[in-house]
N, C-alpha and C positions, 0 to 999 in steps of 0.2 A: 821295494822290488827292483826299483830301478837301479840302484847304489849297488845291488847286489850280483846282477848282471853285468855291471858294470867293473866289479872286481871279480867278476868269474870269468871277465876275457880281455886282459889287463893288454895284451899283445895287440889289443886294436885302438890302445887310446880313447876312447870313445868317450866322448861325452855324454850324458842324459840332460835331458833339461825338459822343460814345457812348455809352452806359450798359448794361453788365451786365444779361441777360434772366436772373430765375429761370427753371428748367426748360429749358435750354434746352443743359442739356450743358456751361455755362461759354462757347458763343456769345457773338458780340454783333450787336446790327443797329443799324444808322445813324439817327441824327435829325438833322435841321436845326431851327434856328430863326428865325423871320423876325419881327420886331419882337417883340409877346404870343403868338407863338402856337408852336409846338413840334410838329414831324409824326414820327413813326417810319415808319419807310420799309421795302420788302426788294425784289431783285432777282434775277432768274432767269431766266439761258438768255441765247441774244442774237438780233440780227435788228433787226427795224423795230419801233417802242419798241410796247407796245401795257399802257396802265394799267388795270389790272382792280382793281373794290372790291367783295368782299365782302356777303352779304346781312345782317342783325342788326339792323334799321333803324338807330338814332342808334349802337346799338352795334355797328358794321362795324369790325371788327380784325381785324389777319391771324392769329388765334387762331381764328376764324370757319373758313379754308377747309376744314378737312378735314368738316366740316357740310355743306358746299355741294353741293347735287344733281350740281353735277360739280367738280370744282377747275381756276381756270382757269390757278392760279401751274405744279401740276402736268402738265395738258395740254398747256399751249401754250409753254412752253419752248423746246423743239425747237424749234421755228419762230418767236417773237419773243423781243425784250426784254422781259422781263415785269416791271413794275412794280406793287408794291400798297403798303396805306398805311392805318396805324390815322387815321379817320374822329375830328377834334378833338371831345373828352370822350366817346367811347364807353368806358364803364363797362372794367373788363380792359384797356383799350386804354391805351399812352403817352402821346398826341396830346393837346396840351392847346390851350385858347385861351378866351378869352370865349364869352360865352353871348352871340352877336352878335343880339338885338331887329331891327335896322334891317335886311332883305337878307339872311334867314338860309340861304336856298339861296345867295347870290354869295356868301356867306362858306366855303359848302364848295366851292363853285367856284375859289376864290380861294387856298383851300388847295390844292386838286389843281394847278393852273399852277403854285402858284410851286413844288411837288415838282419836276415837273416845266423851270422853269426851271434850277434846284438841281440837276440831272443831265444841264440844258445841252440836253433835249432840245425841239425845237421844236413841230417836227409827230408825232400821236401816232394811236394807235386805242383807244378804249377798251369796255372793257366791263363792265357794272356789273350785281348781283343784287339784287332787292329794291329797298333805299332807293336802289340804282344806275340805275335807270330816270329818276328826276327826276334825278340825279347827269347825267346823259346830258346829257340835255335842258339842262339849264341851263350844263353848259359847251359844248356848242353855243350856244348863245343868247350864250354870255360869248366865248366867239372860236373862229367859224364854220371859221377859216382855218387853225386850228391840229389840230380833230378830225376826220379824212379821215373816219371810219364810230363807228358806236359798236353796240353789241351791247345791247339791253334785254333780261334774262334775269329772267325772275318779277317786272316790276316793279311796283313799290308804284302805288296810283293812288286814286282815290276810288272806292267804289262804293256806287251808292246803297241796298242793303239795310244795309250798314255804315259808313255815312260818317265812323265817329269812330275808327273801327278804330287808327291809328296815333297820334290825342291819346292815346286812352284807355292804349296800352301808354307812351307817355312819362307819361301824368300815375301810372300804375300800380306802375311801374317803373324808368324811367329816372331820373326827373327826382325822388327820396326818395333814388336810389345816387347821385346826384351831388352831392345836397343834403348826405348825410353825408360827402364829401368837399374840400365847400365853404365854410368860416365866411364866413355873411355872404351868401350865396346865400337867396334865398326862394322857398316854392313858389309866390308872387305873379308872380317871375320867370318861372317855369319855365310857368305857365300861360300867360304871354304869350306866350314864343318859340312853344311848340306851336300858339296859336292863326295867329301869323303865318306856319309852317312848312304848319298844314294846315288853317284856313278863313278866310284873307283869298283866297283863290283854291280853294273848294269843290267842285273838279269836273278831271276829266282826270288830271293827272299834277302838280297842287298848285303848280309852280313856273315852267310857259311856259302859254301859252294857247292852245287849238287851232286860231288863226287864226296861232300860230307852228308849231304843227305842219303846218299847209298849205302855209306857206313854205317849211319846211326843205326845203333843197337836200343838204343830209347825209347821207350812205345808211345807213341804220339797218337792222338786225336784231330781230325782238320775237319773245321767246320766252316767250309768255302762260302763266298759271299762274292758277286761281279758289282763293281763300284769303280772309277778310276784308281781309287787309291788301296780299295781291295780287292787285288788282281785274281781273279778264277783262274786264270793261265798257272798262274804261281801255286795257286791251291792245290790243282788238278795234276802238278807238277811232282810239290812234296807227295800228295796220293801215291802216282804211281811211283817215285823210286827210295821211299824210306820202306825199308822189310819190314816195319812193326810199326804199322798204320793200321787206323781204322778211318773211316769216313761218316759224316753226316747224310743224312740224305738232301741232295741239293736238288730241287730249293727248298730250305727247312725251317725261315722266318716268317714266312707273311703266313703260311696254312697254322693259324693256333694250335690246333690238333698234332702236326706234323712237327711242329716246333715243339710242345712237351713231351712227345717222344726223345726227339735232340736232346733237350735238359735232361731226360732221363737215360738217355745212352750214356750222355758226358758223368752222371751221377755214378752208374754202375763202372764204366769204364776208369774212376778214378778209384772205385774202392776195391777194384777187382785186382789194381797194380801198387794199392799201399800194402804195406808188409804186414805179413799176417798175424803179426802180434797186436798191431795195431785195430784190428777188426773185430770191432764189436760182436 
C-alpha cells in the first residue's frame, strides 16, 4: 500500500519507510519523508478523513493522547478516518525537520498537507488541542478549500496577563531537549524561532490576524479553556469575530456531564459539515 501511494503522488518525492516503536508491543507505525523533513503518522477507524493533533505545544506526539482532556484518535473512530501525526521536533516525538526561522507556522502547515497529500487525501476536517488552535488557523489561511471545519479545542493564544507563556516553556524546555539532540544547533537559534512563532505577531492566536479571523468563511468549533498558555482572551476573541463559529459551553471540562455534552456537539458538529456523500 505504501509503494503504491507513493507512485500515485510521484510530484512529492516522498519517501515511505517504517521503523520499529519501543514500547509498543514489536508494532510499527508509518513515516514518510518528503525532502528534510520526516513525519510519523497513525490511523484509525474510517469515514470522511478528519486530522486531529494533539496538545504538548512544540511537543504534540501521538504519545500525548491518552493526556488529552478527551482523545479524539479514540472517540471518533467510529465515525471518521482519523489521522494524527508527531508535530516536526517535538521532543519523544519521531518527526523530524529544520528549525524552519522563515514562516514557522507554514512550516507546520506544510507538513500537515503534505501527510495528508501522502494518504492521497484531499479535502479533510481537523481538529487540533492546544498548539492545534493556531495549527487550525493557519492551515485554513494555507488552503481554505481543502479544510471543510476545524475544531479549536483549548487553544494556545496570547493573553495579556501572560504574554510569554509559550516562549518562556520553549526557551525553558523545549528548545535545551532539542539542543542536546542537535550538534550544531544554538540557543541563538532556538530564541529566534520562538520569537518569530510568538511575538512577531503578539496578540490573538500568533499565526493569522483577526481581520483573518473576520474573513474566514470556515466553520469553526472553539472549545475555550483559561491556562496561561490557553488564553480565554484568545478563545473568546476567535468566538466573537469568525461569522461561522459555534462555541463550547465554557466551563465544559471538569463537569463530566457537561463535558460529554462537548464531545457530543464536537461529534455532530463535524458530521453535520462533512460532505454529504460522505454520511453514513
Amino acid at each position: 500500500m505504501m509503494s503504491a501511494l507513493t507512485h500515485r503522488w510521484p510530484k512529492l518525492q516522498l519517501q515511505s519507510l517504517e521503523k520499529e516503536l519501543s514500547g509498543k508491543g514489536g508494532t510499527t507505525m508509518p513515516h514518510f519523508t518528503k525532502g528534510d523533513v520526516t513525519i510519523r503518522y497513525e490511523e484509525a477507524g474510517s469515514g470522511f478523513p478528519l486530522l486531529a493533533t494533539p496538545g504538548g505545544g512544540l511537543n504534540s506526539k501521538l504519545e500525548n493522547w491518552p493526556g488529552q482532556v478527551f482523545d479524539a484518535m479514540e472517540e471518533f473512530k467510529n465515525d471518521f478516518r482519523c489521522v494524527t501525526m508527531d508535530q516536526r521536533n517535538a521532543i519523544g516525538g519521531e518527526s523530524t525537520g529544520p528549525v524552519q526561522l522563515e514562516d514557522p507556522w507554514g512550516a507546520f502547515a506544510d507538513d500537515q498537507l503534505a501527510l495528508m497529500d501522502h494518504l492521497g487525501i484531499n479535502e479533510f476536517m481537523f481538529i487540533g488541542y492546544c498548539i492545534g488552535g493556531p495549527f487550525a488557523m493557519k492551515l485554513i489561511e494555507r488552503a481554505p478549500e481543502r479544510v471543510l471545519a476545524a475544531v479549536l479545542c483549548q487553544p494556545v493564544g496570547h493573553a495579556s496577563k501572560t504574554p510569554d507563556a509559550m516562549y518562556d516553556m520553549g526557551i525553558d524546555s523545549w528548545g535545551p531537549d532539542l539542543i542536546a539532540q542537535r550538534p550544531g544547533l544554538t540557543m541563538e537559534v532556538i530564541e529566534q524561532y520562538l520569537h518569530n512563532l510568538y511575538r512577531i505577531q503578539p496578540d490573538f492566536v500568533y499565526c493569522v490576524t483577526r481581520d483573518f479571523a473576520r474573513s474566514c468563511q470556515t466553520p469553526l468549533l472553539v472549545m475555550p479553556d483559561d491556562t496561561p498558555a490557553h488564553s480565554l482572551e484568545a478563545a473568546m476573541a476567535m468566538i466573537e469575530l469568525a461569522p461561522k463559529v459555534e462555541a463550547a459551553p465554557y466551563p465544559w471540562k471538569e463537569d463530566p456531564e457537561i463535558k460529554a455534552k462537548a464531545i457530543n456537539q464536537v461529534r455532530d458538529f463535524l458530521k453535520a459539515h462533512q460532505p454529504a456523500t460522505a454520511a453514513r
